[in-house]
KOLTOR-69872 format. One line per field, with one value per residue (C-alpha): residue number from 1; chain; x, y, z. Coordinates in steps of 0.25 Angstrom, whole numbers, plus 5000, padded with zeros to 4 digits. Example, Ala and Ser with C-alpha at 12.3 -4.5 7.8 and 13.67 -1.06 7.14 Angstrom:
% KOLTOR-69872
resi = [1 | 2]
chain = [A | A]
x = [5049 | 5055]
y = [4982 | 4996]
z = [5031 | 5029]
END
This chain:
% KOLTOR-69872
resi = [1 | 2 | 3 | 4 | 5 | 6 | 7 | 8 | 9 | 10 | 11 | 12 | 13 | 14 | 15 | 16 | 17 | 18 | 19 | 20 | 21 | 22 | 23 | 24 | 25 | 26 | 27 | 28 | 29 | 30 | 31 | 32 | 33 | 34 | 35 | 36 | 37 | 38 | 39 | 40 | 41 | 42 | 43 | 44 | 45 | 46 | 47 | 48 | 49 | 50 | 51 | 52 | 53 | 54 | 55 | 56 | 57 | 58 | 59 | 60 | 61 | 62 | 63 | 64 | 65 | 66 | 67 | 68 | 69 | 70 | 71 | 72 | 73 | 74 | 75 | 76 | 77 | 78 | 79 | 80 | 81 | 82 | 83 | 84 | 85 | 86 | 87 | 88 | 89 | 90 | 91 | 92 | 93 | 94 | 95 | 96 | 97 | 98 | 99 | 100 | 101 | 102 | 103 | 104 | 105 | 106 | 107 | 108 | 109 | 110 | 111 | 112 | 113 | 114 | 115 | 116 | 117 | 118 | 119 | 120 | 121 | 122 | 123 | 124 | 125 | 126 | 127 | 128 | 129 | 130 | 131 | 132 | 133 | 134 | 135 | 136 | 137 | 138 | 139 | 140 | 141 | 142 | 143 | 144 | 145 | 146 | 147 | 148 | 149 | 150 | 151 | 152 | 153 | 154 | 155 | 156 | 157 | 158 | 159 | 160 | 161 | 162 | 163 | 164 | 165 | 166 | 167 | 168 | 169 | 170 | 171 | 172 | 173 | 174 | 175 | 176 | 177 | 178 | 179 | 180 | 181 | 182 | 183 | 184 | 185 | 186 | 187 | 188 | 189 | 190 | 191 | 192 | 193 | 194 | 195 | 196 | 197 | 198 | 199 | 200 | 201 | 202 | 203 | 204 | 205 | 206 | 207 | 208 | 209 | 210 | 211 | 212 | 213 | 214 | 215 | 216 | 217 | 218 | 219 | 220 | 221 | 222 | 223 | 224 | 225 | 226 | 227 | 228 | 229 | 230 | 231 | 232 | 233 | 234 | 235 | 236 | 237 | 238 | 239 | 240 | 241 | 242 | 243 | 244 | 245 | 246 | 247 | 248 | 249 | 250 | 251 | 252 | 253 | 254 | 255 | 256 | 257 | 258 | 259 | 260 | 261 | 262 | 263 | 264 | 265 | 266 | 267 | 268 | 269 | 270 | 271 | 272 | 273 | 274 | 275 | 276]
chain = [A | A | A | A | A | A | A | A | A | A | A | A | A | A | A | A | A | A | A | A | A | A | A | A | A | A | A | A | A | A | A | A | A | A | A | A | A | A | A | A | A | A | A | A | A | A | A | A | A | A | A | A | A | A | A | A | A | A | A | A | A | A | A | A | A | A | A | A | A | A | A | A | A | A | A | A | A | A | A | A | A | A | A | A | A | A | A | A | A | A | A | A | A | A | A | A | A | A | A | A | A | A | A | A | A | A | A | A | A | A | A | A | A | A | A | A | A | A | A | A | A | A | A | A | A | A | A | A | A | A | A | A | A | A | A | A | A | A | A | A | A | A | A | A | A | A | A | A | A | A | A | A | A | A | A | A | A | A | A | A | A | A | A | A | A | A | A | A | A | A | A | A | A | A | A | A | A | A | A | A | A | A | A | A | A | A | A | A | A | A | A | A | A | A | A | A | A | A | A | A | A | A | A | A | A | A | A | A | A | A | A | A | A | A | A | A | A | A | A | A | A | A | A | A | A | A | A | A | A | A | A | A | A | A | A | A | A | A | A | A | A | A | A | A | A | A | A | A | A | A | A | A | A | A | A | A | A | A | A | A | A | A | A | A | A | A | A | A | A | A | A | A | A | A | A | A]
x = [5203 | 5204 | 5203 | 5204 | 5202 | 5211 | 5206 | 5216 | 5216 | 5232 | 5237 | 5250 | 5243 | 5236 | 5249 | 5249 | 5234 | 5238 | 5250 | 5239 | 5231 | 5242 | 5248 | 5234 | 5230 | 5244 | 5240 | 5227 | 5230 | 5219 | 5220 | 5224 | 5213 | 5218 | 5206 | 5208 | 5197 | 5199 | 5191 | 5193 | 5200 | 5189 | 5192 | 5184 | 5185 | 5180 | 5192 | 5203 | 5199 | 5186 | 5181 | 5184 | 5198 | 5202 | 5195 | 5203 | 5217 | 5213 | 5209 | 5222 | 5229 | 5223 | 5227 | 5240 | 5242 | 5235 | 5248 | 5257 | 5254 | 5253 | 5266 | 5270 | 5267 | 5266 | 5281 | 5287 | 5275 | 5266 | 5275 | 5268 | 5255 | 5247 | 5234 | 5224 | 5221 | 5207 | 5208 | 5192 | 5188 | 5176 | 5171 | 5168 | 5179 | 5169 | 5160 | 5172 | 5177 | 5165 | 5163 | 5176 | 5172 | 5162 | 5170 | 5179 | 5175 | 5183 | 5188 | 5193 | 5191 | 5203 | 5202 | 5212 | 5208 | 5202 | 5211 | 5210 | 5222 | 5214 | 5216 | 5200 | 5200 | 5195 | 5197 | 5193 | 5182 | 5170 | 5172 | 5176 | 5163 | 5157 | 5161 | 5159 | 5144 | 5145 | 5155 | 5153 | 5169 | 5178 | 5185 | 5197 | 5200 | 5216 | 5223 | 5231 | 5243 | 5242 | 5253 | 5251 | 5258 | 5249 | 5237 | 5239 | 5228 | 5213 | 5202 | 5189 | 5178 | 5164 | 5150 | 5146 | 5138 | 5136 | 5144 | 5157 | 5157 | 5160 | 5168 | 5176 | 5178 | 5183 | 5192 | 5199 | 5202 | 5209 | 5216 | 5221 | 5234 | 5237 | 5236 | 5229 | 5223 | 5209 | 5202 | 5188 | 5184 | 5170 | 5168 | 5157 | 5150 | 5157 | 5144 | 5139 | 5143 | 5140 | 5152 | 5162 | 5149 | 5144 | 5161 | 5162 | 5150 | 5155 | 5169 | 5163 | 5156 | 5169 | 5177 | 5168 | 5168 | 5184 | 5196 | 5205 | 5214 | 5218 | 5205 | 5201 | 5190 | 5188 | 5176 | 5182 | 5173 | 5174 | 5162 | 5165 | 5168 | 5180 | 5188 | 5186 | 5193 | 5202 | 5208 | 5207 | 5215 | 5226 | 5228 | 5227 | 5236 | 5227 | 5230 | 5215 | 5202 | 5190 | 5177 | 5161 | 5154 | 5143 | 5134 | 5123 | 5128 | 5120 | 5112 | 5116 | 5132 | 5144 | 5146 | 5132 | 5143 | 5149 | 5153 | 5165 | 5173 | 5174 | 5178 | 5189 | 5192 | 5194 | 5201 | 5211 | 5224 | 5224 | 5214 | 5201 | 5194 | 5179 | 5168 | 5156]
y = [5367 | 5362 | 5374 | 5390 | 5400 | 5414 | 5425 | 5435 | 5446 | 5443 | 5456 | 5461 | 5465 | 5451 | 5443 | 5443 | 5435 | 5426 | 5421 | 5420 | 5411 | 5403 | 5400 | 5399 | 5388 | 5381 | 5380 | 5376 | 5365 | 5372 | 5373 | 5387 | 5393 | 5406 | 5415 | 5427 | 5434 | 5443 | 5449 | 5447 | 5460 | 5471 | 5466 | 5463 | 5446 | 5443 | 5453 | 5445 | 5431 | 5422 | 5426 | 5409 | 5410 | 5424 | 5423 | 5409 | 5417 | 5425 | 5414 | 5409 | 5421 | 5425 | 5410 | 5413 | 5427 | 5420 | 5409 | 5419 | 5430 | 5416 | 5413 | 5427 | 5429 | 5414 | 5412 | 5399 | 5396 | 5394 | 5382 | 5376 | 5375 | 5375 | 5385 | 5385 | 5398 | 5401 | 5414 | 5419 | 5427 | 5436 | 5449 | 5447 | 5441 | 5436 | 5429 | 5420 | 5418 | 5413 | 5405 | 5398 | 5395 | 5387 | 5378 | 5374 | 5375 | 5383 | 5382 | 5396 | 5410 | 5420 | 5436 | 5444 | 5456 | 5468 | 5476 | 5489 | 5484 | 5474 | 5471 | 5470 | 5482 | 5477 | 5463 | 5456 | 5467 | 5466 | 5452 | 5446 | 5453 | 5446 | 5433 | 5434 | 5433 | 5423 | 5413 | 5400 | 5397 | 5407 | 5418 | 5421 | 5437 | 5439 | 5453 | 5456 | 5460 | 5450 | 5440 | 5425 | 5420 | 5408 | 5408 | 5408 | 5417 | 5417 | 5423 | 5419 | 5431 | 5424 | 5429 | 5412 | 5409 | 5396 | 5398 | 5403 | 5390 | 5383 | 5395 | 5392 | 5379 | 5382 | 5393 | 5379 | 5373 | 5383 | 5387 | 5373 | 5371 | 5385 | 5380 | 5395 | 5398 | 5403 | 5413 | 5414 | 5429 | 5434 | 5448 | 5456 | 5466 | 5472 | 5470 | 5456 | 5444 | 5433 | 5432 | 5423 | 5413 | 5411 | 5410 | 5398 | 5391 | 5395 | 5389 | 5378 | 5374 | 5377 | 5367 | 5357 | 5357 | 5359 | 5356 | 5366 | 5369 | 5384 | 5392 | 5400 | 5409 | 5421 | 5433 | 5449 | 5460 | 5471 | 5482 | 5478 | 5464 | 5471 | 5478 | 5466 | 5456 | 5466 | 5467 | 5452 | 5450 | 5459 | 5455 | 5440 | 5444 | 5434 | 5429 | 5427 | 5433 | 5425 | 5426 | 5424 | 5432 | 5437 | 5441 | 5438 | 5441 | 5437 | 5448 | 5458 | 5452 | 5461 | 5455 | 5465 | 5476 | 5474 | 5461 | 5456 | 5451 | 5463 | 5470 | 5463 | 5461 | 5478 | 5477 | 5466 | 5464 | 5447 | 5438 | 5437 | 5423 | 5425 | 5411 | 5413]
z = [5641 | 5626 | 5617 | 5617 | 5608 | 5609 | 5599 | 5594 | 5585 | 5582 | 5587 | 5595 | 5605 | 5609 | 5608 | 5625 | 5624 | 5613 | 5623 | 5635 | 5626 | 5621 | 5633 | 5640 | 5630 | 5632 | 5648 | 5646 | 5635 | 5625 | 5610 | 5608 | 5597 | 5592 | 5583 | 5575 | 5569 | 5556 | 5548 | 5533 | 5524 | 5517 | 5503 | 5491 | 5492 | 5478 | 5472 | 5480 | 5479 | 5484 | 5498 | 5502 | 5498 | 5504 | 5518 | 5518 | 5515 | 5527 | 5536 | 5534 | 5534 | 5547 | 5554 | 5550 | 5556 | 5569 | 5568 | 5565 | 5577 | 5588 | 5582 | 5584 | 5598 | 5604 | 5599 | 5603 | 5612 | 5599 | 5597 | 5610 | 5608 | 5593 | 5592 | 5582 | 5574 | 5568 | 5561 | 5558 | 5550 | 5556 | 5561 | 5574 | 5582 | 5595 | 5584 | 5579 | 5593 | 5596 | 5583 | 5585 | 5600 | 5595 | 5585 | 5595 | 5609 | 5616 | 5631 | 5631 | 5622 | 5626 | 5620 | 5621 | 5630 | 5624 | 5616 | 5606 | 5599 | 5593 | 5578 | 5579 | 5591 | 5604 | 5601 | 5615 | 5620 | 5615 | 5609 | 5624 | 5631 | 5617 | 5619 | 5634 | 5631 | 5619 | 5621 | 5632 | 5634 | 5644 | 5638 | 5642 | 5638 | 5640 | 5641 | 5629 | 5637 | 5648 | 5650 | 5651 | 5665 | 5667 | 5677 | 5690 | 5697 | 5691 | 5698 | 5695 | 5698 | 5703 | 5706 | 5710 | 5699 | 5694 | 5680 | 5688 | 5693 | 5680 | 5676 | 5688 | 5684 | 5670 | 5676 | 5685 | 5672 | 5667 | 5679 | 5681 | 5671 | 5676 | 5693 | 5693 | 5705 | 5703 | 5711 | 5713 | 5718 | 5719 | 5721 | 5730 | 5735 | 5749 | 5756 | 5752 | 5763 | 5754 | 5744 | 5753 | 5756 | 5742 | 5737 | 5748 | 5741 | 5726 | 5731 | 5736 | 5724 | 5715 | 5722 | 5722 | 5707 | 5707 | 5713 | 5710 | 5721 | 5714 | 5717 | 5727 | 5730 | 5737 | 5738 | 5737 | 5742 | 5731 | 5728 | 5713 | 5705 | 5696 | 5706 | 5715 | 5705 | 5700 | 5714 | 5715 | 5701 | 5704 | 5719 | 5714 | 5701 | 5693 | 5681 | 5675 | 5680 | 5676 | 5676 | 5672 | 5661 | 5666 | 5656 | 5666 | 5680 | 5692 | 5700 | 5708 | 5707 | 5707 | 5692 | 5686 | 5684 | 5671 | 5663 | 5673 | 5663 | 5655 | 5666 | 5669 | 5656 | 5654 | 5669 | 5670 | 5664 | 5664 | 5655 | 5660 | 5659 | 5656 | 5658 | 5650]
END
């Protein structure tokens, strides 16, 4: 992993997700890319000075409040590891994510979860289940009171389709500096029989392409897909659930009730890692 992007609104409340994505980078060995989006005051610009020179000043002033609040809350740990601030100035916050994503090719893209303390109101609802739609990199959405405590139990929920084979793949590279161990689960309906057989040949096919010892794989019989990976995320304590978008799911599959990853994102108390 070369590079990831952390959007942040520069409030209190989101401290605890800039930390996670701190320490997260310093793990995975990524360039750290901190981005705030502002929106410029309601003033006459001609009155004050030329609209160049004043949405300048306010670049610059917002870059430093950006360097100033990663000081704050980072403390000593800033001094590990250089970020890079862009500070935008824009009305839509999923428009200059997505602009930036595409200037510097991101690995990673992590949201703090949604939150009505928000200096911008829900800061990571509607512009998550955006970008979940719009961007091609994994977003990572992290709780804004969650602790970082390293990786060290990842489950990975499957319907065997061919794109969670490569999510899966992506999910080993960043499980690796961790030594996580990564749990497949597949959940199904009480009365089908053919889960176990079609997770032996989706194993199969996962460890041919990998040879990650720390992954395991394992069907659970649950009448609904939530409840079936909440049970497994508490009884596993996991660190991290991840996941495919399915903005298409396949038919009939337990995965047609709602968008998954919004689901658990409403559900869960720990980051949610979402492959587009």
């Amino acid at each position: 992993m070369k590079s990831i992007i952390y959007a942040t609104d520069c409030s209190q409340n989101s401290a605890q997700a800039l930390r996670y994505a701190y320490r997260f980078s310093l793990i995975m060995k990524a360039d750290l890319h901190v981005l705030h989006v502002y929106d410029l005051p309601p003033v006459n610009l001609a009155v004050i000075n030329s609209k160049t020179i004043l949405k300048k000043h306010m670049q610059d002033e917002q870059k430093d409040l950006v360097k100033k609040y990663c000081t704050k809350h980072l403390k000593n740990e800033f001094r590990q590891k250089p970020i890079i601030i862009h500070a935008i100035q824009g009305a839509s916050i999923t428009e200059s994510i997505l602009s930036l994503s595409k200037k510097i090719h991101p690995d990673l893209v992590i949201l703090g979860m949604k939150d009505n303390k928000s200096t911008r109101g829900f800061f990571s609802g509607n512009i998550a289940d955006v970008l979940l739609h719009k961007i091609d990199v994994p977003l990572l959405i992290v709780p804004n009171n969650v602790s970082y405590n390293s990786l060290s139990t990842i489950i990975y929920a499957t319907d065997f389709e061919e794109k969670d084979i490569d999510s899966i793949i992506k999910l080993i590279e960043i499980a690796k500096p961790f030594s996580a161990l990564i749990e497949v689960v597949h959940v199904y309906e009480l009365h089908k029989n053919e889960a176990k057989e079609n997770m032996e040949k989706f194993k199969n096919r996962i460890t041919k392409l990998s040879a990650y010892p720390e992954i395991i794989f394992n069907t659970i019989a649950s009448g609904k897909v939530k409840s079936g990976l909440l049970n497994t995320v508490k009884n596993e304590n996991a660190d991290l659930i991840a996941m495919l978008e399915r903005s298409q799911p396949k038919k009939f599959s337990l995965f047609l009730d709602k968008d998954l990853v919004q689901e658990m994102e409403a559900s869960v108390s720990i980051p949610v890692l979402a492959f587009t």
